[in-house]
C-alpha positions as CSV (number, residue, x, y, z in Angstrom):
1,X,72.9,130.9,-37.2
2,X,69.8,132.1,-34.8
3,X,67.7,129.9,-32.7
4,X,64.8,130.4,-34.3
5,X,66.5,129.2,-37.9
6,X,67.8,126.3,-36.2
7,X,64.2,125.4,-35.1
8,X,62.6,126.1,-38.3
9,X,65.0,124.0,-40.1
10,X,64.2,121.2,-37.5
11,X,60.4,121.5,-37.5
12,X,60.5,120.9,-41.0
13,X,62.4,117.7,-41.1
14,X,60.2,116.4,-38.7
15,X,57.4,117.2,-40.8
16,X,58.7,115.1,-43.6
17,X,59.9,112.4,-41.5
18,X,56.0,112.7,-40.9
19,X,54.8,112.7,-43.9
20,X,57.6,109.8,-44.9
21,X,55.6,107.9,-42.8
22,X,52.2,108.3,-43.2
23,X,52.0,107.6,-46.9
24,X,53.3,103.7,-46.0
25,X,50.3,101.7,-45.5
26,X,49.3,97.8,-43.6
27,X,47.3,95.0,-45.6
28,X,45.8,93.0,-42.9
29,X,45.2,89.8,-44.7
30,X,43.0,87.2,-42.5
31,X,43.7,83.7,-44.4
32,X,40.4,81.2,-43.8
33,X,39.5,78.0,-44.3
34,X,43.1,76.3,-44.5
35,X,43.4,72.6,-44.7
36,X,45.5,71.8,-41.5
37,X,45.5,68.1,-42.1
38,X,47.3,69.0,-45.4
39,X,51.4,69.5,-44.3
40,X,53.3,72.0,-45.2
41,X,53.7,75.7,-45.6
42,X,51.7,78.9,-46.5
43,X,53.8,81.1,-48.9
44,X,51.9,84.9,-49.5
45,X,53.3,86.5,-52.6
46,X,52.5,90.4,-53.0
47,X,52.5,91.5,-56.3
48,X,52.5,95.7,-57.5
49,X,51.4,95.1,-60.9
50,X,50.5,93.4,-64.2
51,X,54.0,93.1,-65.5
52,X,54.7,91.1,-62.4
53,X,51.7,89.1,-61.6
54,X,52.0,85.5,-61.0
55,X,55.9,85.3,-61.9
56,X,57.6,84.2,-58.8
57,X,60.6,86.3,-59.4
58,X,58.8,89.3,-59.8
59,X,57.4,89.4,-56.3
60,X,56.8,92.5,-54.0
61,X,57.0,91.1,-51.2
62,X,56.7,87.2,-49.8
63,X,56.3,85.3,-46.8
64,X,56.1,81.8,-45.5
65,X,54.5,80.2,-42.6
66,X,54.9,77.3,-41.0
67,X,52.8,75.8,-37.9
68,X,49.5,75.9,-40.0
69,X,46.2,76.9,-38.3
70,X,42.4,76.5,-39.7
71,X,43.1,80.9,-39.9
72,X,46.2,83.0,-39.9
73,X,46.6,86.9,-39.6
74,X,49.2,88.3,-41.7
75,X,50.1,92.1,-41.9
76,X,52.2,93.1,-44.6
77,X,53.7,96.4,-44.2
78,X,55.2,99.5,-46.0
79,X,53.1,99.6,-49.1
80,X,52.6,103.1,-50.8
81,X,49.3,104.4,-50.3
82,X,46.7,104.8,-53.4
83,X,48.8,101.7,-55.2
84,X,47.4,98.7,-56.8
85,X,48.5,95.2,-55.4
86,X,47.4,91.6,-55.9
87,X,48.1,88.6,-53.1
88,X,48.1,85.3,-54.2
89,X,48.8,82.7,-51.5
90,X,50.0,79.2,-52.1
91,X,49.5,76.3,-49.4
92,X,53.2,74.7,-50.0
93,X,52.4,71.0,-49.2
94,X,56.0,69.3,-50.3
95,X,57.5,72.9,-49.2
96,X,59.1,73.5,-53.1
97,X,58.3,76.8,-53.0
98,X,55.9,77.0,-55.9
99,X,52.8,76.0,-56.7
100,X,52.7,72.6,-58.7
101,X,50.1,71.4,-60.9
102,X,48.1,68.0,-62.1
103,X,48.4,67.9,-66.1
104,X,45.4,65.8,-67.1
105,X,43.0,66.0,-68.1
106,X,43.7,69.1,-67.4
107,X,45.9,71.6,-65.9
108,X,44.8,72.8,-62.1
109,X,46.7,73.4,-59.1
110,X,47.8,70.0,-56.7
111,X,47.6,72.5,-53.9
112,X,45.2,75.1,-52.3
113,X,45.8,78.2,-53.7
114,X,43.7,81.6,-52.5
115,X,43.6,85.2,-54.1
116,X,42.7,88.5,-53.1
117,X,39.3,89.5,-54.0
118,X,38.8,85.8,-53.8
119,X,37.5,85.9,-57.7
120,X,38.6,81.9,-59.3
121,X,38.1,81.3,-62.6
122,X,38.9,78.4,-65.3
123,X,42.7,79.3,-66.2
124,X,45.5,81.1,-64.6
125,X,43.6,84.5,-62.3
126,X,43.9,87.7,-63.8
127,X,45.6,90.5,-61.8
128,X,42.9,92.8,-63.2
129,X,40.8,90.1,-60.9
130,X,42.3,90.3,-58.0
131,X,44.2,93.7,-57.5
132,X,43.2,96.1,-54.4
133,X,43.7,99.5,-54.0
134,X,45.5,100.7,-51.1
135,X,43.6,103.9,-50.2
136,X,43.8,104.4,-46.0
137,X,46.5,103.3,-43.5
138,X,45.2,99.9,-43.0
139,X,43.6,98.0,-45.4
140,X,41.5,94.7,-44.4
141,X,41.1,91.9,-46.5
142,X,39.7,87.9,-46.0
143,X,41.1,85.0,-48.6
144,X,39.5,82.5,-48.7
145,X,41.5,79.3,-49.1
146,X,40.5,76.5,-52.1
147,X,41.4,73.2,-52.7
């Protein structure tokens, strides 16, 4: 084999490699107004699409923090560019791993709950509500945490 095939050959991995690289994206999620005096735990669930929204077992990608402040940076990493993705964030207090509800008179969450696109409505949120498009390398967003 010459040289200049051997180079070739490697020029173009690296340009893949590259490429590889460049079409996984950050979600910088900046999480505001958390209840410190609350205990607990802050679990962020990522979900990719309708199908999965809001079922715990269909999650993306999760993660859980401890040590609560009143904010809390979160990057969440290797998502595909120009995807659709929805974050809902749960503020854990008795650390179950889910978020519980109050039944009467009627149902609503016993814990603060925050969504992307911070749209709340009466009912379980939509993913139609709160999905973002991942469109550039990093992609900012604020929740806004309610209780």
């Amino acid at each position: 084999m010459s040289r200049s095939f051997i180079v070739i050959i490697i020029c173009l991995l690296l340009t893949q490699i590259t490429a590889a690289n460049e079409s996984m994206c950050n979600l910088i999620i900046d999480l505001q107004d958390i209840d410190v005096e609350q205990p607990g735990q802050i679990i962020i669930n990522v979900y990719q699409n309708e199908a999965t929204w809001n079922k715990p077992d269909k999650v993306y990608h999760s993660i859980s923090i401890s040590g609560l402040t009143k904010e809390i940076e979160v990057v969440i990493d290797s998502l595909k560019i120009n995807e659709y993705y929805a974050v809902q964030v749960i503020h854990d207090k008795n650390k179950n791993g889910k978020l519980d509800f109050r039944k009467f008179p009627f149902p609503r969450p016993k814990e603060g709950v925050g969504l992307s696109n911070n749209k709340f409505r009466m009912g379980p949120p939509r993913f139609e509500d709160a999905k973002i498009l991942i469109d550039e390398q990093n992609v900012e967003i604020t929740i806004n945490m309610k209780y």
